[in-house]
N, C-alpha and C positions, 0 to 999 in steps of 0.2 A: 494588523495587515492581513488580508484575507489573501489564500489562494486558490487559483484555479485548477478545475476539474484535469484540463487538458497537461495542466504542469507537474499535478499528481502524478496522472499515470506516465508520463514521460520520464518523470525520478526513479520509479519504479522499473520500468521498461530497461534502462539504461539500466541498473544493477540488478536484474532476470532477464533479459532479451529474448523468453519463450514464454514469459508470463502472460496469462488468461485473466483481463482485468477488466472488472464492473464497478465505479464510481455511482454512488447519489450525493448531492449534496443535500443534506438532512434539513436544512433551515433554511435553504437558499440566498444564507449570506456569505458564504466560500469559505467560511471557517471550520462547521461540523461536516464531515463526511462521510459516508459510512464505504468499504472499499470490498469486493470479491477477488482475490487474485489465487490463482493457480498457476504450479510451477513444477516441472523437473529438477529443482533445486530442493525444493522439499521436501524429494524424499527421500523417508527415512530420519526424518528429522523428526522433534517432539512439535506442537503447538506453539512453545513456545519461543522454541526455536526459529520457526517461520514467522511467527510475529517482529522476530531480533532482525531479520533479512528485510525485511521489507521496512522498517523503521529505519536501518542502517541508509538504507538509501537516500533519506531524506536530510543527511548529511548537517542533523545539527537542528534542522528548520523546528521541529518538532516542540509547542510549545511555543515559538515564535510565529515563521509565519502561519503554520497552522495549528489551527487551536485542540479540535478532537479528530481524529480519523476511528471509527471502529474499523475495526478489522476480520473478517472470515477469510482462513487461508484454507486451501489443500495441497495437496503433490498430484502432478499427471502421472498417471502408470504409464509404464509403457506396454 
């Protein structure tokens, strides 16, 4: 079951509500993504960490409805 770009970042949005988000879909069948998000949430946080935040968001889906997301995160400074 593939998902959409708009439903992405909306999962996202709603668990950072200051995130700075760039979506491609890599194959243009709604499954590979590849994702940009920046956030006041991470900082201060490792890589890894910020990867953990933005997966959390997808509440399970991960794996189901969607198949790969890569991921590049950063932290807004302020």
């Amino acid at each position: 079951m593939a998902m959409a770009a708009t439903v992405i970042e909306q999962l996202i949005k709603d668990a950072l509500p200051d995130a700075i988000i760039e979506i491609d879909d890599l194959r243009g069948d709604g499954d590979h993504y590849a994702a940009r998000v920046a956030s006041r949430a991470f900082n201060g946080k490792t890589r890894v960490q910020q990867h953990q935040l933005v997966y959390a968001a997808f509440k399970g889906r991960m794996g189901t409805e969607l198949h790969a997301l890569a991921l590049e995160t950063r932290p807004i400074e302020d």
